[in-house]
N, C-alpha and C positions, 0 to 999 in steps of 0.2 A: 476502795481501801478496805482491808480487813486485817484482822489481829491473827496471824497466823502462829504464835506463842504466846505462852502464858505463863505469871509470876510461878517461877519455885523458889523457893527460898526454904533450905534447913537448914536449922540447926545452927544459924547467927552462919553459914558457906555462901551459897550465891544467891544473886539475883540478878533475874533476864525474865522480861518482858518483852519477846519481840513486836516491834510493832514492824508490817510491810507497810511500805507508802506506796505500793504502787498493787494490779489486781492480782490477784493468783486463784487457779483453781483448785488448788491444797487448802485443807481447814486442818487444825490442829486440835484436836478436844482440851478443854481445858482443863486445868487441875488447880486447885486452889489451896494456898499456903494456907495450912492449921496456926504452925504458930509463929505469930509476928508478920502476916503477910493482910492478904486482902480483907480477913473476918475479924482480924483481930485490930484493938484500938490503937489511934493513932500514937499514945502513948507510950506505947510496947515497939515498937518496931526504931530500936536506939542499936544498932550490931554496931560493935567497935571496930568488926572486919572492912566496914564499906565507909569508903573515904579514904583519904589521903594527897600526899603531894601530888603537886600540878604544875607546872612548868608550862604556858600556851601566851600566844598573841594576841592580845583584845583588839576591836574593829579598829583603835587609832595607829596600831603598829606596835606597840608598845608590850616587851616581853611581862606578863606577872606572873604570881605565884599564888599559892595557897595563904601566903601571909599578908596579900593584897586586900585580902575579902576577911581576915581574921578585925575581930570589935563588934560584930555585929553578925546577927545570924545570914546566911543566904540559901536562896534555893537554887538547886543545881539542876540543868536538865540536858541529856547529849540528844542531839539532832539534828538536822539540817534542812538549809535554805531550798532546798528546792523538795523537798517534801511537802505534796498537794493536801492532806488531812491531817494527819496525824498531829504535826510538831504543829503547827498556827493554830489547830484547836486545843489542844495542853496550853500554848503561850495565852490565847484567852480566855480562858478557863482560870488559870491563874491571876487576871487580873481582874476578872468577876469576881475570884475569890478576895481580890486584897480590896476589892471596894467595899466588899459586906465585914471589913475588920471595924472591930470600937474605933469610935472617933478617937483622933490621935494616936493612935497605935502606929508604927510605922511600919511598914513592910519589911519584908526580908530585901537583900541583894538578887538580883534575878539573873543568872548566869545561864548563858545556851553558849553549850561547848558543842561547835561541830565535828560530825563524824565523818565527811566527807570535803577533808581540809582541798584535797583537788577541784575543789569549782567554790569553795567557800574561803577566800581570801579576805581578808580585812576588810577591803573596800565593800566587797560583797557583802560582808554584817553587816558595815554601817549603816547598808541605806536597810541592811532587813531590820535588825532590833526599831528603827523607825518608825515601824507599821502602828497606824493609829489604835488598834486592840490590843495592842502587846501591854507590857508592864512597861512605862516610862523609865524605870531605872535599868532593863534588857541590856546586860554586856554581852559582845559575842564573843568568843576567842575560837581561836584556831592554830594553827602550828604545822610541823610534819607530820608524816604517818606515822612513825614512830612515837612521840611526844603524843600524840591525839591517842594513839593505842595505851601509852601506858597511864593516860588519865584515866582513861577508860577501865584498865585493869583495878586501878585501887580503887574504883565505884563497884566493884565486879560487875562492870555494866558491858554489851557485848554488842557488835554490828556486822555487817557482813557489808559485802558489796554484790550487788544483783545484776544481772547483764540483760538489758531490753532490747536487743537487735533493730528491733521493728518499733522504737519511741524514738523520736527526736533526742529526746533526753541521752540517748544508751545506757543509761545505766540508771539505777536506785539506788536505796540503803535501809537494811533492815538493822532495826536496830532497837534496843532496850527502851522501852518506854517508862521510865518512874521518874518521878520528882525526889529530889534528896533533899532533906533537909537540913544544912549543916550548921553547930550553935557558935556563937562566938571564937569558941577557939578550934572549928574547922573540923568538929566529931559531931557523927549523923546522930543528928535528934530527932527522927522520924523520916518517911518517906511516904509517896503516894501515889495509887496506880491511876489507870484507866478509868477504874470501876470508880473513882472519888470525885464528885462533883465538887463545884463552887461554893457549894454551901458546906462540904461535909472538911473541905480545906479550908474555909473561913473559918468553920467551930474551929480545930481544931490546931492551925494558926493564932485565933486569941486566947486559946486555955495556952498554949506553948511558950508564945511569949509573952504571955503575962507572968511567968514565975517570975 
């Protein structure tokens, strides 16, 4: 596995972190966001442009919305089940990070919206958000290709589909690597990449929601 794109983000416009799940002999030089991205603190990085409506299926079948997850902050991350590195170390990473939160503090909502709604069906969450290192509150959802694309859009988060002829699998997904952080009323309070350990998402999880 290797990161074959890397955060841009100007000017409060996009962001796309590709991450591949699967090998490639292409490298992509990295370029690193000035402002609001990688160097800059977790505090700064609030664009009004990234987020919005959501319209998808969670593992039980059940249609929700963006209004489902409004009360309480949530972290947002697009990925998919059968990604071998990538998405399973984000998802533990993230729950290193909510063990190291102040006693009593509660976590955010942890939502893994898949990018690859064709082999990631409901039932298929169910038993993945299960995984004993994930975050115990892990919703999956999922939907059509459309519906999955246009969650996708209002994160300006991005994926591709990759064709592996010669894998069992046939196919991968490359796709945006960041954690979003959405506050109570469903506007990004922060976001986080690659480069952000457990502990640098733990600080900055308890200054966040401690206001």
């Amino acid at each position: 596995m290797m990161i074959r794109h890397c955060l841009s983000l100007s000017a409060c416009a996009a962001a796309a972190l590709l991450a591949a799940c699967s090998p490639s002999n292409e490298s992509v030089p990295a370029e690193t966001a000035r402002s609001g991205g990688a160097q800059a603190s977790c505090l700064s990085r609030a664009y009004p442009e990234i987020g919005g409506p959501i319209s998808l299926i969670n593992q039980a079948g059940d249609r929700v919305t963006e209004a489902d997850f409004k009360g309480r902050p949530t972290l947002v991350y697009f990925g998919f089940t059968y990604c071998p590195d990538v998405c399973p170390m984000t998802l533990v990473t993230v729950e290193r990070a909510y063990e190291q939160l102040p006693e009593g503090m509660e976590p955010p909502q942890t939502v893994l919206i898949s990018v690859d709604p064709e082999r990631d069906t409901p039932d298929v969450l169910a038993s993945y958000v299960k995984a004993p290192r994930f975050p115990e509150n892990l919703v999956g959802l999922t939907g059509t290709d459309e519906e999955v694309r246009a969650a996708a859009d209002e994160f300006l988060s991005d994926y591709s589909r990759v064709e592996q002829s010669d894998s069992q699998s046939e196919y991968t997904m490359d796709h945006t690597s960041l954690l979003y952080l959405m506050d109570e009323d469903w506007q990004l309070k922060t976001f986080f990449t690659h480069e952000d350990t457990a502990d640098s998402i733990a600080a900055c999880l308890g200054e966040l929601l401690a206001e």
